[in-house]
C-alpha positions in Angstrom: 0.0 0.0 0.0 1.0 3.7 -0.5 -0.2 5.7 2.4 -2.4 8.1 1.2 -3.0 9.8 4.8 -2.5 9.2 8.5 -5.7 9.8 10.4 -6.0 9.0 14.9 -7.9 6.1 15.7 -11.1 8.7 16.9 -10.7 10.1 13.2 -10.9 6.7 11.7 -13.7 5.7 14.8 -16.2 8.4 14.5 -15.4 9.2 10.6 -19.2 7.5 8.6 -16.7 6.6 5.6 -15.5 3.9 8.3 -18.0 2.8 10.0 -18.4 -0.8 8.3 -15.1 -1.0 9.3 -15.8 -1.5 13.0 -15.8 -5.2 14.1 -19.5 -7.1 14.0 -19.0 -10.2 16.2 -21.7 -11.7 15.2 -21.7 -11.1 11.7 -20.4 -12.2 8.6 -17.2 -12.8 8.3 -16.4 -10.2 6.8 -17.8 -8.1 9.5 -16.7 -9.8 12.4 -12.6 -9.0 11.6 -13.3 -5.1 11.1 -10.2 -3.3 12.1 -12.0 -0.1 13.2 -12.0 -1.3 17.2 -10.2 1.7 19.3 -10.7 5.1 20.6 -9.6 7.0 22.9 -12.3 8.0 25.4 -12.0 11.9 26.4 -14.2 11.9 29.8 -12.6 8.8 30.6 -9.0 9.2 29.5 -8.9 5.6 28.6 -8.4 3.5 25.5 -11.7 1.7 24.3 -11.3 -1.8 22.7 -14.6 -3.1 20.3 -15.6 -6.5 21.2 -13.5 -8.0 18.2 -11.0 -10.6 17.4 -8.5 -8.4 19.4 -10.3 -8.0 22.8 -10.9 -11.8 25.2 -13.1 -13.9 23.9 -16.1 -12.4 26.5 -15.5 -9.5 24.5 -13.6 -8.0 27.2 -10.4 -5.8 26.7 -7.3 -7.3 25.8 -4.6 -5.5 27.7 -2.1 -6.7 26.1 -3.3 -6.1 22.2 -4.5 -2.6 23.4 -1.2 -1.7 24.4 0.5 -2.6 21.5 -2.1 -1.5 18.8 -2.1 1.9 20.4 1.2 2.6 20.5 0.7 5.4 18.0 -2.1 7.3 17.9 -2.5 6.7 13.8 -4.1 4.8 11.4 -2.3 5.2 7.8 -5.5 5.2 4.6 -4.7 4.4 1.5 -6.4 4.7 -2.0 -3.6 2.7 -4.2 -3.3 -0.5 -2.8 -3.8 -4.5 -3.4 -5.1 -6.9 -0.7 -4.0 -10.2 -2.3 -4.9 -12.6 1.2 -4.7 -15.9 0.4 -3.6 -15.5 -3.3 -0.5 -13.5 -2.3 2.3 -13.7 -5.3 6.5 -15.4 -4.3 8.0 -11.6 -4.7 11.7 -12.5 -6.0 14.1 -13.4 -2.9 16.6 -10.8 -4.6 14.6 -7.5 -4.0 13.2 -8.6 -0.5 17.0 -8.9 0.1 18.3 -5.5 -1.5 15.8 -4.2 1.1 16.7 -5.7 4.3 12.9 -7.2 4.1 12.3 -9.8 7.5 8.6 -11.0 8.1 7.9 -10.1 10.9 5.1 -8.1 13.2 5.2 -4.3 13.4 6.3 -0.9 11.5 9.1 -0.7 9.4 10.4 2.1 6.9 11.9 1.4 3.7 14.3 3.6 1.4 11.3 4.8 -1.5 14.4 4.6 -3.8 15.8 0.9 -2.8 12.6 -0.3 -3.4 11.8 1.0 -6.8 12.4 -2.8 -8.1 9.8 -4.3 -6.1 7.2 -1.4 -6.7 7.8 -1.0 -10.3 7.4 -5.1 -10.5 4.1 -4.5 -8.6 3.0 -2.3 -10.7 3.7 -4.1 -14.0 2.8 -7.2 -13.0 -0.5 -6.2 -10.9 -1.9 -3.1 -12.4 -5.4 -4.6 -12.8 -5.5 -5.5 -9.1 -4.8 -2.5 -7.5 -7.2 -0.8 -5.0 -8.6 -4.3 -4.7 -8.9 -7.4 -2.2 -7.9 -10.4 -4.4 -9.0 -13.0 -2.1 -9.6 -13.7 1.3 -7.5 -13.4 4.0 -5.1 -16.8 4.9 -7.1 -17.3 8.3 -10.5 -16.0 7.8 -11.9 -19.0 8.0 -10.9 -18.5 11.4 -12.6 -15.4 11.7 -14.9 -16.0 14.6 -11.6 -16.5 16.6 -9.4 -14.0 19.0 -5.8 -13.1 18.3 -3.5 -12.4 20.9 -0.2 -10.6 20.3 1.4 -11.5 24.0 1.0 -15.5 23.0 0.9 -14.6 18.7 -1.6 -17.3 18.6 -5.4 -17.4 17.6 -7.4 -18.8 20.1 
């Protein structure tokens, strides 16, 4: 994705363009892994979790996630993107290694220029898919299930 703007998570909680966004439990699928599940409560001065596959399973606040998840107070929106899920391509081992690419959880920043190979082979070799979700994501048939970041496991 290209980050088309950086919005806080009560921007991106309160905004109606993201509403669908916000976690369903007992929804589709679809709806029940919405990303949309913090704010920060003003009167309060505490972080709200949505019952979603981040909080316990009694839909409860997970302490752990919350922490991590709102380490930064932004959510980055993008309008050029591809969600390939499930269908995701083998990138070449060479430019994930001109990089310094690791997978692995959490923010990282690369040189715009050093990656020019693996954007420009993006680009001409996905063009058609961009700004789309090309197939479901690897786990969502687990989709009904929590995550937890302290134990990285799906429960």
């Amino acid at each position: 994705m290209r980050v088309s703007s950086k919005i806080t998570f009560n921007e991106y909680w309160t905004n109606p363009d993201y509403l669908d966004k916000k976690p369903v439990r007992n929804g589709s699928r679809k709806m029940m892994v919405g990303d949309n599940i913090y704010f920060f409560d003003a009167a309060t001065q505490n972080w709200q979790q949505a019952d979603s596959h981040h909080s316990k399973a009694d839909g409860s606040i997970n302490e752990h996630n919350l922490a991590v998840d709102t380490k930064s107070d932004k959510v980055l929106i993008s309008h050029h993107f591809i969600y390939f899920g499930i269908e995701a391509p083998v990138v070449p081992q060479s430019m994930l290694a001109a990089i310094g690419y690791e997978n692995r959880r959490n923010y990282r920043a690369f040189d715009s220029h050093e990656c020019e190979p693996l954007t420009n082979w993006l680009q001409n070799n996905f063009k058609k898919s961009f700004n789309t979700v090309v197939a479901d994501p690897f786990d969502f048939s687990s989709s009904e299930k929590r995550f937890s970041v302290q134990d990285n496991k799906i429960t």
